[in-house]
N, C-alpha and C positions, 0 to 999 in steps of 0.2 A: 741838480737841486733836490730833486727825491733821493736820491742819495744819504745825502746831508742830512735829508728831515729823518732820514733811518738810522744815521749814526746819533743823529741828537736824542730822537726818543730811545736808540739804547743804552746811553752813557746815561739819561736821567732815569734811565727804569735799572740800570744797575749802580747806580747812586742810592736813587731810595729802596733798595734791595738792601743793600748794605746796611743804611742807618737803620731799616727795619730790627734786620739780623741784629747790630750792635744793641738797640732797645731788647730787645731779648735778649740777649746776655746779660744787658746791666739790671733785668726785671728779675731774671732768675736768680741769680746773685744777693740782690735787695730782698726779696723775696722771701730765700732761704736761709741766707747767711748772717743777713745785719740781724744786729738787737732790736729786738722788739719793748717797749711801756708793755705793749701787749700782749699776752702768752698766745703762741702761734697754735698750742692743743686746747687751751681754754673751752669748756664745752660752748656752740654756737659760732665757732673761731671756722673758715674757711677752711683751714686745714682738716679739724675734727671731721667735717662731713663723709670726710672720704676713710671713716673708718667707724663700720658699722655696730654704733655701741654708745647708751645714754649715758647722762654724768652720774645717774643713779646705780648704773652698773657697777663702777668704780670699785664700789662698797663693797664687800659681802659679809653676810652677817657672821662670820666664823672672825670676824677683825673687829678690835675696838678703833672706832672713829678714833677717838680725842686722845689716843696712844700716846704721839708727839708733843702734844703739850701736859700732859700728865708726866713725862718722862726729862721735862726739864732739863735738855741736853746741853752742855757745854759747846758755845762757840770756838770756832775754832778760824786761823787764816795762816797764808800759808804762799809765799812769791815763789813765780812759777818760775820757769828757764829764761821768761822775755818780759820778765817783770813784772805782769799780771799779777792783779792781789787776788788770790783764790780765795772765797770761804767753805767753811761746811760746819756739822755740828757732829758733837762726841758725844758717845755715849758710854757712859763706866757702870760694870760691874761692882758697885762702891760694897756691897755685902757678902757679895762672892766672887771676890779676884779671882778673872781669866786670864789667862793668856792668850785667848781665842779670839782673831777679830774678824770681822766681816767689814770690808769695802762694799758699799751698795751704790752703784752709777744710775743716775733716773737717765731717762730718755728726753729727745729732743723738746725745745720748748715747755720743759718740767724743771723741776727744780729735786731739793733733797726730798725733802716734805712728804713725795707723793711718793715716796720708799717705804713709806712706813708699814704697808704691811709685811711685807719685804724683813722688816727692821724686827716687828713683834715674832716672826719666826724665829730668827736667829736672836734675840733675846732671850726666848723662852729655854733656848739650846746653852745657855750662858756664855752667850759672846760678846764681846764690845764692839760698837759699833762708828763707824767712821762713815758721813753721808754727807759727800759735796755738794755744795751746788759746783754746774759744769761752767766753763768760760761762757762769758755772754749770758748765761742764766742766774735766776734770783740775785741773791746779795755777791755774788764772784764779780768783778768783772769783766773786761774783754768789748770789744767792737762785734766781734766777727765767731761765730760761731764755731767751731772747730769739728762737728762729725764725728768725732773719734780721733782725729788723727793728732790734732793739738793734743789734745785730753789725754792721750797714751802717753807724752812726755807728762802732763800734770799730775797724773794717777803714780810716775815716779816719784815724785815731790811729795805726793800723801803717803806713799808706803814707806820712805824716810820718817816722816812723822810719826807714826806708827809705832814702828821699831826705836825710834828715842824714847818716844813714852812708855812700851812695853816691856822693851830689852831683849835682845839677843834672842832668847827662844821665844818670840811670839809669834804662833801659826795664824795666820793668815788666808780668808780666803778672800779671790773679786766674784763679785755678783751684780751684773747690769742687764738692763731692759733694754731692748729697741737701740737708740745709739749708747746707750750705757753697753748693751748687749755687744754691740761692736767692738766700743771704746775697750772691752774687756779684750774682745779677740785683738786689737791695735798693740795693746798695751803687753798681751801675752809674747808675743815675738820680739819683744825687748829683752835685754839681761835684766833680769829681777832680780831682788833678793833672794835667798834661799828659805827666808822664813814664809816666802808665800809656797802652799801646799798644794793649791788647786783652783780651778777659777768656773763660770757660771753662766753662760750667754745666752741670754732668752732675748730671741725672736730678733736677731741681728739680720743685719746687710752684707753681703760678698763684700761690697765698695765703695766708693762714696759717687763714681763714676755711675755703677749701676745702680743704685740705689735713685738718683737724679733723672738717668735715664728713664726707670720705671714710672717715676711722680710726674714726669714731663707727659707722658701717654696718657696715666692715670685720669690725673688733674686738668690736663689742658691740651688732650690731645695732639699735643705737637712730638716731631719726629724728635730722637737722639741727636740725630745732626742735619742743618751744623749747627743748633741752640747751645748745644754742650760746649761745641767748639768755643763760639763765644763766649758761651757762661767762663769758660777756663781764662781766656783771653782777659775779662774783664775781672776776674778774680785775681789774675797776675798783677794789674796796673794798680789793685788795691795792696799790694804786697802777701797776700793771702796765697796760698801753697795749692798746685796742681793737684786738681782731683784723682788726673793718671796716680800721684803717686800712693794717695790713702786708700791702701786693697788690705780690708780685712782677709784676705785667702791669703795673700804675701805670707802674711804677720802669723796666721794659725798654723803654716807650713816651718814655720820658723820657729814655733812655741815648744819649752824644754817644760811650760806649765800643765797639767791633764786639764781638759777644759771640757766640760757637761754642756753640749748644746739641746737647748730646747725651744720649740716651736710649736703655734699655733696652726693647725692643717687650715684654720678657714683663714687667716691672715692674709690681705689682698694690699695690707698699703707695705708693710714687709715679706715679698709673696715667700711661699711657706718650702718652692723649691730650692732657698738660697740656703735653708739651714742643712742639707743633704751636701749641696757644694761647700760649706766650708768645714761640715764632716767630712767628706774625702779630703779636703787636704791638710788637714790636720793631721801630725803621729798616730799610725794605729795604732798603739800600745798609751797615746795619753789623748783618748777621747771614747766620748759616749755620748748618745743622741736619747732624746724623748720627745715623742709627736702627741699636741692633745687634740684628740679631733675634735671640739666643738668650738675651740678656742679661735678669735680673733687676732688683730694687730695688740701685743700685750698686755691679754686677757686669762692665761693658760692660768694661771694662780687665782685670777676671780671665779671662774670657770668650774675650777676643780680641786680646789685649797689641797684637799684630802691627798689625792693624786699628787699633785704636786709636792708635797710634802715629804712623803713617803721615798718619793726618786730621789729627794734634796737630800733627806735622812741619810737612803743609802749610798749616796755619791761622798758626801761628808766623813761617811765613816771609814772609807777608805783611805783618807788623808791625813786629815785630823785627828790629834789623840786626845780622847773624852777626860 
């Protein structure tokens, strides 16, 4: 009879083990994946907490606030490979035809918008500019967020666009933050065009595996596994694509593109040793790193406009013809 009571309480203590487990999966998933009404970085938002920096930071006075809407962009849309209506807005050199463009990727739970200082750089440099919003973010949209990994096939669909509107010789460069920062490196280990000349990754993630792993510590103290395992499990049954397989490292190992990574040293929610790991496996001959020390989760351009500038200047000029 004791027996029994011992097999009974461990079938219901590894039943509710289970459903626990399965609730974290399906939390982590909802969580991080699904669309949000509400911007997940929005200052005062859960997420923001864990990345140490006011919404008044944002700003620096070397940038016009009201950039974006003084520059009256043309919308823009654009169906992905799964049908997805992606938007973004264009920006034309209507007085001084470029041929020079800049893709700019915002980061997680952002939209085009908050590129914009991003945007007034490479404006001032006379280039046209092309600013998605990501699947699942602002006016695009999407269920399920994609990390990078979706967004590497979407960012094929914008550089088509590009090249119709531009034509044949328009140099190209990407430029993304945080998962735009990835979505860069994702996107790099694809056959490109040949009109893109060079690309930009500030303050990305090895993977979307580690990347989760870390916020799972971060954020809520729980182990890699097995929350991951479930998180993967419960992303399967939504039809959404294995975290094993979105490795920014894969993709940078694979890139025929030169790619400028740069990083924030004090950066804790993208920590600052992942931009060293996806310099090493990137081409030695088509990569170059910059570390700002004072900068944050991407902050390195609030931080230090000047600096930052200057490295962007001289990476530019190496590809791009003025």
């Amino acid at each position: 009879m004791k027996r029994k009571q011992i097999w009974k309480a461990a079938l219901l203590a590894g039943t509710a083990g289970c459903a626990a487990l399965a609730a974290a999966g399906e939390g982590l998933f909802s969580f991080a994946l699904k669309r949000r009404e509400k911007p997940m970085m929005a200052p005062g938002s859960f997420t923001m907490k864990f990345i140490p920096v006011s919404a008044e930071d944002f700003q620096n006075p070397r940038f016009e606030k009201d950039w974006w809407e003084r520059h009256e962009g043309q919308p823009l849309s654009v169906l992905a490979h799964d049908g997805v209506r992606l938007s973004g807005t264009w920006f034309r050199q209507v007085q001084n035809p470029s041929k020079k463009v800049a893709l700019l990727l915002h980061g997680y739970g952002g939209k085009g918008r908050h590129m914009q200082n991003f945007a007034q750089i490479y404006w001032e440099r006379g280039y046209d500019l092309l600013i998605p919003d990501a699947r699942a973010h602002g006016k695009s949209e999407g269920k399920f967020i994609g990390m990078g990994w979706t967004d590497r096939l979407d960012e094929l669909v914008w550089l088509q666009e590009i090249i119709e509107r531009i034509g044949e010789d328009a140099q190209i460069v990407l430029h993304g933050v945080s998962m735009g920062g990835a979505t860069v490196c994702m996107t790099c280990g694809e056959t490109l065009p040949a009109q893109v000349k060079c690309a930009v990754s500030d303050c990305a993630y090895t993977s979307v595996e580690d990347e989760f792993a870390h916020l799972l510590d971060l954020m809520f103290h729980l182990p890699r596994e097995p929350v991951l395992s479930a998180a993967r499990l419960t992303a399967r049954l939504h039809g959404y694509y294995d975290f094993r397989e979105a490795s920014a490292l894969r993709q940078v190992a694979r890139s025929k593109t030169p790619i400028l990574f740069i990083h924030g040293e004090a950066d804790t929610f993208v920590p600052f040793s992942m931009m060293q790991r996806l310099y090493d496996a990137a081409p030695v001959s088509l990569r170059e790193k910059h570390a700002f020390s004072r900068a944050n989760h991407g902050q390195s351009l609030t931080y230090s406009p000047e600096e930052y500038i200057a490295v962007l200047d001289e990476w530019l000029s190496r590809y791009i013809r003025s």
